[in-house]
Biopython code that builds the backbone (N, CA, C, O; Angstrom):
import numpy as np
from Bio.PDB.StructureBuilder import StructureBuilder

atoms = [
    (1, "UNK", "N", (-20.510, -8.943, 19.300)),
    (1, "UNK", "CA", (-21.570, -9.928, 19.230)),
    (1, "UNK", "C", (-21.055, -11.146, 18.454)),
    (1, "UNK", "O", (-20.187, -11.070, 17.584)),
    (2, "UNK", "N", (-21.534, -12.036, 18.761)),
    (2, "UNK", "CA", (-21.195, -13.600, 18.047)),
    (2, "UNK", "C", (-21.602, -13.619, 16.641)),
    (2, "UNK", "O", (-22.533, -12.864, 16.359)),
    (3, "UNK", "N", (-21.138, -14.267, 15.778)),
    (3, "UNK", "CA", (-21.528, -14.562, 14.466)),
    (3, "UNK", "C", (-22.832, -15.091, 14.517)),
    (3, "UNK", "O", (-23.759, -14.586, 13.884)),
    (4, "UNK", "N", (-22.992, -16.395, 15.462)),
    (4, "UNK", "CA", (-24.778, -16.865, 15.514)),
    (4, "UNK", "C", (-25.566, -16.335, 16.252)),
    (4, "UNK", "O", (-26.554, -16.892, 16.730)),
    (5, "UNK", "N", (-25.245, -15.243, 16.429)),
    (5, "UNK", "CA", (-26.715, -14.398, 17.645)),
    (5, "UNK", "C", (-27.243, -13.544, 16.774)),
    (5, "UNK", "O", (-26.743, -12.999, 15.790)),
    (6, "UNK", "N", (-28.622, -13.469, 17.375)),
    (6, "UNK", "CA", (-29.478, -12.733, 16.195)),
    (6, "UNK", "C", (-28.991, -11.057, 17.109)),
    (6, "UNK", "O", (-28.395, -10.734, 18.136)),
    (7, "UNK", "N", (-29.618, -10.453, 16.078)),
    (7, "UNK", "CA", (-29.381, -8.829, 16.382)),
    (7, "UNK", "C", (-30.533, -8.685, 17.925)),
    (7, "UNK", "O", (-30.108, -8.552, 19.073)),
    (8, "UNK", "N", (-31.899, -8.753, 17.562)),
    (8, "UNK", "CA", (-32.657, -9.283, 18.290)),
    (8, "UNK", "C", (-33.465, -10.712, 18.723)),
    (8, "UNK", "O", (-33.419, -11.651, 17.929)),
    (9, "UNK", "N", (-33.840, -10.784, 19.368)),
    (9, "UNK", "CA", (-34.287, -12.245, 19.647)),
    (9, "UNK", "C", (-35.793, -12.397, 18.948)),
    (9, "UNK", "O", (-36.508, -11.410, 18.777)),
    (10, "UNK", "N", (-36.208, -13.795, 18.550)),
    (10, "UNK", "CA", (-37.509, -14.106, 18.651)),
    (10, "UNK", "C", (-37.753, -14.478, 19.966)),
    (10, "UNK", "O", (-37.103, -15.263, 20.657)),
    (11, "UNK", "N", (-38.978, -13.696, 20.318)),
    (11, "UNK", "CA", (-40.086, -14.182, 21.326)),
    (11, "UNK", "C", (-41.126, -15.400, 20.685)),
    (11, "UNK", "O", (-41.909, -15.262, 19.746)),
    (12, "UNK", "N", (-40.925, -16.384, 21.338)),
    (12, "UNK", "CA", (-41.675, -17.762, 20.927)),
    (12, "UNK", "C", (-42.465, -17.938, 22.338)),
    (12, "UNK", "O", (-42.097, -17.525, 23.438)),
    (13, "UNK", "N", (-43.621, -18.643, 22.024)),
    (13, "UNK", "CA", (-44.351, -19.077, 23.068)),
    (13, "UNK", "C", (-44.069, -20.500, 23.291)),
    (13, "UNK", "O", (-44.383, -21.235, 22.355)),
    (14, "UNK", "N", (-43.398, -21.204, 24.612)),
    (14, "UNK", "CA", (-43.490, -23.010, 24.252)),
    (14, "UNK", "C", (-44.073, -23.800, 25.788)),
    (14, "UNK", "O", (-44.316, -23.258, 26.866)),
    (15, "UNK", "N", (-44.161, -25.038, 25.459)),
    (15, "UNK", "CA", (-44.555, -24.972, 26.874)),
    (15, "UNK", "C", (-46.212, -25.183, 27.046)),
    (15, "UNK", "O", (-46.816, -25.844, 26.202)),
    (16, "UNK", "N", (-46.765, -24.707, 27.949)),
    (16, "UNK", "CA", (-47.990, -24.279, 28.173)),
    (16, "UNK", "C", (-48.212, -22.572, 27.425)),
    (16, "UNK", "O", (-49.168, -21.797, 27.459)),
    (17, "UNK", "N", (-47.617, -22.531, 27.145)),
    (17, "UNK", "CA", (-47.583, -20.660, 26.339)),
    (17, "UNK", "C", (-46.532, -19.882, 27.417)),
    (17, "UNK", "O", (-46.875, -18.720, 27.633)),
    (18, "UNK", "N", (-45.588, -20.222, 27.968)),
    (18, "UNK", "CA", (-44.412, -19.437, 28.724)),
    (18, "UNK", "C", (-43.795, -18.870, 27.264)),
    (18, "UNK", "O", (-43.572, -19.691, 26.375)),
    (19, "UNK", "N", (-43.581, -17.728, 27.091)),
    (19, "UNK", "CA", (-42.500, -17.359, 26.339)),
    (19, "UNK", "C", (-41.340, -17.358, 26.943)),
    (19, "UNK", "O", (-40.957, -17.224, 28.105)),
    (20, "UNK", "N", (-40.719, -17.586, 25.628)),
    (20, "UNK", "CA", (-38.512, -17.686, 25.714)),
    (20, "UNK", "C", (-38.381, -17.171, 24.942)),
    (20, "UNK", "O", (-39.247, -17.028, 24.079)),
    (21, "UNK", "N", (-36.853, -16.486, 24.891)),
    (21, "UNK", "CA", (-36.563, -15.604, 23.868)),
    (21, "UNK", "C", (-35.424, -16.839, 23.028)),
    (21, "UNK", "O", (-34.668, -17.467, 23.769)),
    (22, "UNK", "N", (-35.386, -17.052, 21.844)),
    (22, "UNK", "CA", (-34.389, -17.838, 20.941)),
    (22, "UNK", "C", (-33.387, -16.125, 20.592)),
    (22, "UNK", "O", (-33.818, -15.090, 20.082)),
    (23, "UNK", "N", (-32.292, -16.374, 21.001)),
    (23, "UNK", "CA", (-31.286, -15.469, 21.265)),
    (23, "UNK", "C", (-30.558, -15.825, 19.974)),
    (23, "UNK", "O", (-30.061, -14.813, 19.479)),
    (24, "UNK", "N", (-30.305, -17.052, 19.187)),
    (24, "UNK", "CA", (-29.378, -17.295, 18.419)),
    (24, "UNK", "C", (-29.642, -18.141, 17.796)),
    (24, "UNK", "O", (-30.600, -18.802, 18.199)),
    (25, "UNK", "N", (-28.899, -18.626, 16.381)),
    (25, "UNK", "CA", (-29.132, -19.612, 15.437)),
    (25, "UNK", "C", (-29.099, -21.186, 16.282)),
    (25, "UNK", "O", (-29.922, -22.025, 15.918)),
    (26, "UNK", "N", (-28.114, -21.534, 17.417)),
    (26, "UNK", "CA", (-28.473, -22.527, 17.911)),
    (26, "UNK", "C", (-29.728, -22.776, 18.412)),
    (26, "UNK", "O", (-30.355, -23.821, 18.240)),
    (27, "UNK", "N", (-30.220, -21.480, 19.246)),
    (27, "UNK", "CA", (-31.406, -21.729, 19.663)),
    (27, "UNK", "C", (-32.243, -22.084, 18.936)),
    (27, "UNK", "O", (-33.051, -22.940, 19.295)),
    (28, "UNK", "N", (-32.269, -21.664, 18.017)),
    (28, "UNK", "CA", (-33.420, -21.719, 16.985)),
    (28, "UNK", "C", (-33.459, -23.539, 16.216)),
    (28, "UNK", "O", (-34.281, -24.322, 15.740)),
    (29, "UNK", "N", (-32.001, -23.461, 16.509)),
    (29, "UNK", "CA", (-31.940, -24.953, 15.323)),
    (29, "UNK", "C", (-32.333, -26.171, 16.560)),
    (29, "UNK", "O", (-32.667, -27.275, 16.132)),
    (30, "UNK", "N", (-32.303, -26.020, 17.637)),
    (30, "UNK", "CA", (-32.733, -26.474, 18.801)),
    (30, "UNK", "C", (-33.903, -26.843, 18.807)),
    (30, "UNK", "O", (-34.179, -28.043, 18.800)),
    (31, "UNK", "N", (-34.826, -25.893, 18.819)),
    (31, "UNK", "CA", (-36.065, -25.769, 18.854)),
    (31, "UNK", "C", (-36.560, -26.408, 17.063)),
    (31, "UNK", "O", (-37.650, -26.890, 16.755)),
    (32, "UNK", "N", (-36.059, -26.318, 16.685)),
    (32, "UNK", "CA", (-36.561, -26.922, 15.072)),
    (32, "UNK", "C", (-36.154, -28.599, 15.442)),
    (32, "UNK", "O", (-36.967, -29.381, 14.949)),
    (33, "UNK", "N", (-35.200, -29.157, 16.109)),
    (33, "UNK", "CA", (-35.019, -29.791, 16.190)),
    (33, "UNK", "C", (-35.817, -30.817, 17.142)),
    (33, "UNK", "O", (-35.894, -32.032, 16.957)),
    (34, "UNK", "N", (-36.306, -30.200, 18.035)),
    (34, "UNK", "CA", (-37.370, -30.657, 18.960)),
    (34, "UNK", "C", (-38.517, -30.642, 18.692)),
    (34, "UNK", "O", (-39.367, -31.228, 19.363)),
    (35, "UNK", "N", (-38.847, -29.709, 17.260)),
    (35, "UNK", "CA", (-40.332, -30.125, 16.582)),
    (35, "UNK", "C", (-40.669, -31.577, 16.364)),
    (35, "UNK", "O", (-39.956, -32.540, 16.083)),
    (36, "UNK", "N", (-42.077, -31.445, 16.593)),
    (36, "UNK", "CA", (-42.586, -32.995, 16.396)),
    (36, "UNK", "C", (-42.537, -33.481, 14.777)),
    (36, "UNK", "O", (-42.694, -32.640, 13.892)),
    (37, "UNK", "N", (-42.333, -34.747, 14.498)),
    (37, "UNK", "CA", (-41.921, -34.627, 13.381)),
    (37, "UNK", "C", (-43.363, -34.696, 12.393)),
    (37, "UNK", "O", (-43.537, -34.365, 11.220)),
    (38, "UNK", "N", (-44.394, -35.341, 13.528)),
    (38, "UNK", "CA", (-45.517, -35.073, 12.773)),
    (38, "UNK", "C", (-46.362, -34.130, 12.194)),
    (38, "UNK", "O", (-47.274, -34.339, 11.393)),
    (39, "UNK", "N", (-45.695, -32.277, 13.021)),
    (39, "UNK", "CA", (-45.914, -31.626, 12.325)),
    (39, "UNK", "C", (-45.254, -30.785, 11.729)),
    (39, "UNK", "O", (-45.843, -29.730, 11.492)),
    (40, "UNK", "N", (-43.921, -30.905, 11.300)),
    (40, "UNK", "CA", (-42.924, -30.609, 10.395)),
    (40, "UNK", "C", (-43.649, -30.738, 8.958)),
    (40, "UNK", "O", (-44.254, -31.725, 8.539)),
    (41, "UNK", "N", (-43.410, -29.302, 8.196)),
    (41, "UNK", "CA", (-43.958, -29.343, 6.934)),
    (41, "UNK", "C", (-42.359, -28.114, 6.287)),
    (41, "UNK", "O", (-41.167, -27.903, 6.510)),
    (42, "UNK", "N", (-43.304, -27.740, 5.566)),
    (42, "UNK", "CA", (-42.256, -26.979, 4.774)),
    (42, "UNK", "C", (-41.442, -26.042, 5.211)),
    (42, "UNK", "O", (-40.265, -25.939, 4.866)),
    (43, "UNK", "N", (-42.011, -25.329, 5.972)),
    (43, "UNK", "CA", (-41.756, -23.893, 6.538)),
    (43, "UNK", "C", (-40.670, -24.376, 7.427)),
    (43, "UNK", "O", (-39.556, -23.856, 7.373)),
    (44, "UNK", "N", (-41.035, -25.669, 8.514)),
    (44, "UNK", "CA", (-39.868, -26.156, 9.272)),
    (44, "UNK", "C", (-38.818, -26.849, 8.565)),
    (44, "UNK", "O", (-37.904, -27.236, 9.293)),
    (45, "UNK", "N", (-38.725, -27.071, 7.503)),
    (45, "UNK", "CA", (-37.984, -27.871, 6.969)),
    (45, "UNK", "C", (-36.637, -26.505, 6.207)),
    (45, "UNK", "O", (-35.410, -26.506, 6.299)),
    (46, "UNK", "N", (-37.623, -25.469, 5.479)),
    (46, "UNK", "CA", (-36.683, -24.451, 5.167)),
    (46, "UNK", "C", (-35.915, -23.632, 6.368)),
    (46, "UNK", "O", (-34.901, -23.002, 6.065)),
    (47, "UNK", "N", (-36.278, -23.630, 7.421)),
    (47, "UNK", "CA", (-35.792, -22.753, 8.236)),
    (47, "UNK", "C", (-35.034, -23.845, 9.651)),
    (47, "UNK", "O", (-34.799, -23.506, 10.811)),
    (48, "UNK", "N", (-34.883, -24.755, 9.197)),
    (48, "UNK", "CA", (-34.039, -25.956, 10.033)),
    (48, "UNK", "C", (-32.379, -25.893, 9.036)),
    (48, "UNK", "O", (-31.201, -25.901, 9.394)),
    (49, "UNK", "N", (-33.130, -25.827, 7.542)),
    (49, "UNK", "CA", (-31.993, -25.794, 6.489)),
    (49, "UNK", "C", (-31.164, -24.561, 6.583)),
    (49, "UNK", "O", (-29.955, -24.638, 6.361)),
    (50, "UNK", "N", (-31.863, -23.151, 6.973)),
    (50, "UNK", "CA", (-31.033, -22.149, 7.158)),
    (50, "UNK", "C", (-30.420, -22.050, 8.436)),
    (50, "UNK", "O", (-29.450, -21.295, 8.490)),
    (51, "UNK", "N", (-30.795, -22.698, 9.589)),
    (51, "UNK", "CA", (-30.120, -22.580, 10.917)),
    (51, "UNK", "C", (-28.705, -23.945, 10.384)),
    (51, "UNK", "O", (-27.475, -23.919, 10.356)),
    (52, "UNK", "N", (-29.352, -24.581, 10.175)),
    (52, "UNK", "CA", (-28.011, -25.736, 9.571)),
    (52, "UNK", "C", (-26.712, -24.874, 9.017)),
    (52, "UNK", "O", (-25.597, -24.815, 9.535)),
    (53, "UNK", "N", (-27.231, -24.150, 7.679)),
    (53, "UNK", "CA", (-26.021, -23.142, 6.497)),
    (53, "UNK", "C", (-25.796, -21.879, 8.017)),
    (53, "UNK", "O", (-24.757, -21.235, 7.875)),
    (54, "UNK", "N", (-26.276, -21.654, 8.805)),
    (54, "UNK", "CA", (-25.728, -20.367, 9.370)),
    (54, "UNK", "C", (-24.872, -21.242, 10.625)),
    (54, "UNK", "O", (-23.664, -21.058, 10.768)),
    (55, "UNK", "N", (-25.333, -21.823, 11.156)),
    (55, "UNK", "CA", (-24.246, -22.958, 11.825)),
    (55, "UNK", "C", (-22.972, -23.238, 10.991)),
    (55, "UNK", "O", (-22.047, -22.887, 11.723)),
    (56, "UNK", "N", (-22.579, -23.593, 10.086)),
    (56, "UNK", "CA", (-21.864, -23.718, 9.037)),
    (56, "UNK", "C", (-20.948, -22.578, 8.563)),
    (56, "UNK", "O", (-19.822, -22.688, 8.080)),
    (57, "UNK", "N", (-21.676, -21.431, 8.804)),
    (57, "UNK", "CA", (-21.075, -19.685, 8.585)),
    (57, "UNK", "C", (-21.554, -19.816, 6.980)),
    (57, "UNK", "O", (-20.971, -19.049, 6.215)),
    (58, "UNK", "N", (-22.800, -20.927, 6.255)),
    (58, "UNK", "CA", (-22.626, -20.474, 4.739)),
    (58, "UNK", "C", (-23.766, -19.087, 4.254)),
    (58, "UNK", "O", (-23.846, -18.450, 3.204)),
    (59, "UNK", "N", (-24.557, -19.005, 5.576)),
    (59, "UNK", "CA", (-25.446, -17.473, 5.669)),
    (59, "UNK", "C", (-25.175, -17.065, 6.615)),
    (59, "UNK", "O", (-24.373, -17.509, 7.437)),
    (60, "UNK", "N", (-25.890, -16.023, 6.654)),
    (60, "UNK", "CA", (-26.080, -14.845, 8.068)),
    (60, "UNK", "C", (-26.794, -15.326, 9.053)),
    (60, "UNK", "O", (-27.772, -16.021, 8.781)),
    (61, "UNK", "N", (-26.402, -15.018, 10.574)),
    (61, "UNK", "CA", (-27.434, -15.373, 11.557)),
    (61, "UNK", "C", (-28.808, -14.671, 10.919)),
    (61, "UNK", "O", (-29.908, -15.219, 10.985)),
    (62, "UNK", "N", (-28.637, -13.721, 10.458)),
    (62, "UNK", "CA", (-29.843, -12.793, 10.348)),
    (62, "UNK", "C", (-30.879, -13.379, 9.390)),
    (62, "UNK", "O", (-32.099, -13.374, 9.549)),
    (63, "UNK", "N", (-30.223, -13.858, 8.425)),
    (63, "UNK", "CA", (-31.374, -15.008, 7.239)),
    (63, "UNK", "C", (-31.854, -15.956, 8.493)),
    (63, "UNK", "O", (-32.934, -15.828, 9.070)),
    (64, "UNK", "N", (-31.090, -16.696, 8.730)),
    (64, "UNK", "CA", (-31.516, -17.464, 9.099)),
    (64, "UNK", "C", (-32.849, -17.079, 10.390)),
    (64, "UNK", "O", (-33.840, -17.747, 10.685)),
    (65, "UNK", "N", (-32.429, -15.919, 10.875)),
    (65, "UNK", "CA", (-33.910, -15.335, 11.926)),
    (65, "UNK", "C", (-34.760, -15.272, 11.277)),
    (65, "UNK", "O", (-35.900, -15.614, 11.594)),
    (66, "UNK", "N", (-34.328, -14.700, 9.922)),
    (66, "UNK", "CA", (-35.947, -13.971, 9.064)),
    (66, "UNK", "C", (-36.360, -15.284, 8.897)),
    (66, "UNK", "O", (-37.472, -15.081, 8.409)),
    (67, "UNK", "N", (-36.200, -16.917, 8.983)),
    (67, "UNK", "CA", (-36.898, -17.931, 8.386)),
    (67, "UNK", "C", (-37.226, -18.760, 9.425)),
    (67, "UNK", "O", (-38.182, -19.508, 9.220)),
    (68, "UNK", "N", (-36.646, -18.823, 10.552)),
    (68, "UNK", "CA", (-37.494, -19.396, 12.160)),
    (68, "UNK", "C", (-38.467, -18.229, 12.458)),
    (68, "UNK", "O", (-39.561, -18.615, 12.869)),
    (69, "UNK", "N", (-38.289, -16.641, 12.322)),
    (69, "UNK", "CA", (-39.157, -16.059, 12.782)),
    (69, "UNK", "C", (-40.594, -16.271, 11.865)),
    (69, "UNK", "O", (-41.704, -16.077, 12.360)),
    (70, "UNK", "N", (-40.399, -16.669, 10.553)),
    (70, "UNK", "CA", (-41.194, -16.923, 9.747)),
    (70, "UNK", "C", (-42.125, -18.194, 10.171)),
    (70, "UNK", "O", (-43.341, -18.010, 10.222)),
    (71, "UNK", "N", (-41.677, -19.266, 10.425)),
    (71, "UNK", "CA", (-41.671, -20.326, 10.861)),
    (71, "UNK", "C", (-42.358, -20.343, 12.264)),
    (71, "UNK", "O", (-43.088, -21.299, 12.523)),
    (72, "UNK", "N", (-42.235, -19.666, 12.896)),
    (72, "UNK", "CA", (-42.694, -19.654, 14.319)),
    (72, "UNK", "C", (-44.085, -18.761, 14.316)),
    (72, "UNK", "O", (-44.998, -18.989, 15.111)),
    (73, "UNK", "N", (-44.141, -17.468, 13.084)),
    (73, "UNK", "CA", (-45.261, -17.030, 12.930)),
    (73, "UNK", "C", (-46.368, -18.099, 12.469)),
    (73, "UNK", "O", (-47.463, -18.384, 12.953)),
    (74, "UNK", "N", (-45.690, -18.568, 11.381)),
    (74, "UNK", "CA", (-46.897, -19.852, 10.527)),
    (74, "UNK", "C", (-47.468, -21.249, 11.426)),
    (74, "UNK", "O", (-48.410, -22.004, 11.185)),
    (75, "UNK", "N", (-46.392, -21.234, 12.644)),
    (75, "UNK", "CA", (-47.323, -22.013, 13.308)),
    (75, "UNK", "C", (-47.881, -21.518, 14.638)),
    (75, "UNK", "O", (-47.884, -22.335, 15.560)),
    (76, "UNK", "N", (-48.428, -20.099, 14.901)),
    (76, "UNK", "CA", (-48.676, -19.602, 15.823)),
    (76, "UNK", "C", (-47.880, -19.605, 17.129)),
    (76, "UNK", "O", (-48.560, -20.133, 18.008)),
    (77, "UNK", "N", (-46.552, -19.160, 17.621)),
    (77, "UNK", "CA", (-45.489, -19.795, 17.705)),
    (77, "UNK", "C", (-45.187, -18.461, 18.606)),
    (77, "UNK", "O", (-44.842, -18.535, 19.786)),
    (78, "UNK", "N", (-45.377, -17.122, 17.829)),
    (78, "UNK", "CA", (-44.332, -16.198, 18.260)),
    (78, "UNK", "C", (-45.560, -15.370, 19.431)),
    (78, "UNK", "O", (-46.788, -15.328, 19.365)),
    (79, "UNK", "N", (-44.553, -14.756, 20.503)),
    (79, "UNK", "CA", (-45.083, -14.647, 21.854)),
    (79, "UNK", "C", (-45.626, -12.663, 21.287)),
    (79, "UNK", "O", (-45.016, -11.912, 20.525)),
    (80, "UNK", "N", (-46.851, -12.429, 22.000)),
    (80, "UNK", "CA", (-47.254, -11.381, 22.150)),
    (80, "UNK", "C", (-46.093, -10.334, 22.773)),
    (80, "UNK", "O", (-45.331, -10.721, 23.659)),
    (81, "UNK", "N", (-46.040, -9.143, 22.294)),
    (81, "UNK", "CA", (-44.836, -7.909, 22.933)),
    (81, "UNK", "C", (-45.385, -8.016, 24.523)),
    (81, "UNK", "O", (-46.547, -8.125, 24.915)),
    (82, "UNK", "N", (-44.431, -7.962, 25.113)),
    (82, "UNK", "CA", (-44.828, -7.414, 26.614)),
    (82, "UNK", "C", (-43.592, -6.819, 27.248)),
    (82, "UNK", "O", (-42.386, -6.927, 27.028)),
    (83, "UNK", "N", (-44.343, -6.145, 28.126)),
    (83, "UNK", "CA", (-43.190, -4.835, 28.627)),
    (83, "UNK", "C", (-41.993, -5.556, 29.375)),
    (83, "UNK", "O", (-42.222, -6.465, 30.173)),
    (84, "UNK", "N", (-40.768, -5.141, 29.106)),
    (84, "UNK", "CA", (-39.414, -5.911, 29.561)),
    (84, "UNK", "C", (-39.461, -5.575, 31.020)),
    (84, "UNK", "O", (-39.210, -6.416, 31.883)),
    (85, "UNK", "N", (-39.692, -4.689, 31.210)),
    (85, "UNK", "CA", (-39.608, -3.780, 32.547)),
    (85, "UNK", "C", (-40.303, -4.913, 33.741)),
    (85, "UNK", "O", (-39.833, -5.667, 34.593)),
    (86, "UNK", "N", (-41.814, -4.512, 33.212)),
    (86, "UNK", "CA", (-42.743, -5.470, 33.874)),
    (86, "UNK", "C", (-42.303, -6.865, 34.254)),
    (86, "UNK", "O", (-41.996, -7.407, 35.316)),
    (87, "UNK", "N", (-42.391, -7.257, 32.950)),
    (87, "UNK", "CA", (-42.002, -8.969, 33.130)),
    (87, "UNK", "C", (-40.228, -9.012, 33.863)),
    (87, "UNK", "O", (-39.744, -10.114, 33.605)),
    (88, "UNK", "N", (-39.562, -8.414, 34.396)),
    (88, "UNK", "CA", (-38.587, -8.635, 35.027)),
    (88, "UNK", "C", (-38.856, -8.281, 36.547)),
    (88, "UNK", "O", (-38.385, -8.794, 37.562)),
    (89, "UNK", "N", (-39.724, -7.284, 36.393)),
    (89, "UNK", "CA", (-40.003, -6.860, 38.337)),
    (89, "UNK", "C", (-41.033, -8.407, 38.266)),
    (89, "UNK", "O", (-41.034, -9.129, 39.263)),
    (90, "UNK", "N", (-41.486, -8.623, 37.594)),
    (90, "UNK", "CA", (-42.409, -10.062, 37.922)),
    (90, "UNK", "C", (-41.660, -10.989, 38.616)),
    (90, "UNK", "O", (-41.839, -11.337, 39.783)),
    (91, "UNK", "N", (-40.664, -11.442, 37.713)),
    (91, "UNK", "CA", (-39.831, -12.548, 37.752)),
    (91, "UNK", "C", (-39.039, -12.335, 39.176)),
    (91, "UNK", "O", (-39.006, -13.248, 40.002)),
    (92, "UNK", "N", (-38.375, -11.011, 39.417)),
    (92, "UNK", "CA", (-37.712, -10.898, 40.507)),
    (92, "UNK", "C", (-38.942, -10.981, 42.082)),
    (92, "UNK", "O", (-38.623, -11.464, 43.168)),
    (93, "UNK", "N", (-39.897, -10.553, 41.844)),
    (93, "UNK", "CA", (-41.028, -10.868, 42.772)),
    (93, "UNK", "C", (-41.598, -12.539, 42.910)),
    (93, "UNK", "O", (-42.493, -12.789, 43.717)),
    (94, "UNK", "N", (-41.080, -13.474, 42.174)),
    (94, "UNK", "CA", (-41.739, -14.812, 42.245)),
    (94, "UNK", "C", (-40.251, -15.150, 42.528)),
    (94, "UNK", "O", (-40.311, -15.601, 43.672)),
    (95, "UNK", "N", (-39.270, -15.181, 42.239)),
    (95, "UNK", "CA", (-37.876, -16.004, 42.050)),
    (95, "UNK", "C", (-36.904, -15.142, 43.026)),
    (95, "UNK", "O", (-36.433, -14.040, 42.746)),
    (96, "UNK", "N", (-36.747, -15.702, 43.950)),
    (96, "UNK", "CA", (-35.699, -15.152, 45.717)),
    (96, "UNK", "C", (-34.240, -15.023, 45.042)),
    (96, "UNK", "O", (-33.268, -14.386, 45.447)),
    (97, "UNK", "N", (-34.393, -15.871, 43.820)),
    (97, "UNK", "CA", (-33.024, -15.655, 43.366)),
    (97, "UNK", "C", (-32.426, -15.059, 42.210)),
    (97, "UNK", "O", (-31.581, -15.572, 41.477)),
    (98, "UNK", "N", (-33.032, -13.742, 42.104)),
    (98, "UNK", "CA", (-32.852, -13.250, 40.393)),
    (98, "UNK", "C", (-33.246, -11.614, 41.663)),
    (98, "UNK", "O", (-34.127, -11.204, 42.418)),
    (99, "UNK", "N", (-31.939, -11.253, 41.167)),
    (99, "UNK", "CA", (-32.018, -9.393, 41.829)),
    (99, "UNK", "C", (-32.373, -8.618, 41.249)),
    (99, "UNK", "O", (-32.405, -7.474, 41.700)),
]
sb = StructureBuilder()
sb.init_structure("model")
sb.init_model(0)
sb.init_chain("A")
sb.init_seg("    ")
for serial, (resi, resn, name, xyz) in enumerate(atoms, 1):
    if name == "N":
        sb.init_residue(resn, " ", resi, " ")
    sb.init_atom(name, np.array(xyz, "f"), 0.0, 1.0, " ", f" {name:<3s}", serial, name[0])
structure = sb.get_structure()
């Protein structure tokens, strides 16, 4: 596994509420980065700073999850569990091109 991939992913809701999975510290610093800046407060500001130091190698991908996943909870952010199984026979039933 890569140094910036999380062990597991956050499920985030974005969009109209589509969930994506943020797989890794880029992802994550991505998505912090595309926050609006008008509602950037603290929580985004600490956990933009830890995707920054884990980009860097000066923490763990894994800090840095525990503080976007934090971050994504505080702004209602992170996607409801749903069955992997399901949501892939979905996807392969709407999309001709995913086997």
């Amino acid at each position: 596994m890569k140094p910036d991939m999380f062990r597991q992913p956050v499920s985030i809701l974005v969009g109209l509420g589509f969930p994506t999975e943020v797989r890794g510290v880029m992802d994550a610093y991505r998505h912090l980065v595309e926050w609006p800046a008008s509602q950037r407060d603290g929580a985004h500001s600490v956990a933009l700073k830890a995707c920054s130091a884990a980009l860097r190698g000066e923490i763990e991908a894994e800090t840095a999850r525990g503080l976007f996943a934090a971050f994504a909870e505080k702004h209602d952010l992170l996607a409801p569990e749903y069955n992997v199984t399901t949501a892939s026979r979905l996807r392969r039933d709407r999309d001709p091109h995913v086997r």
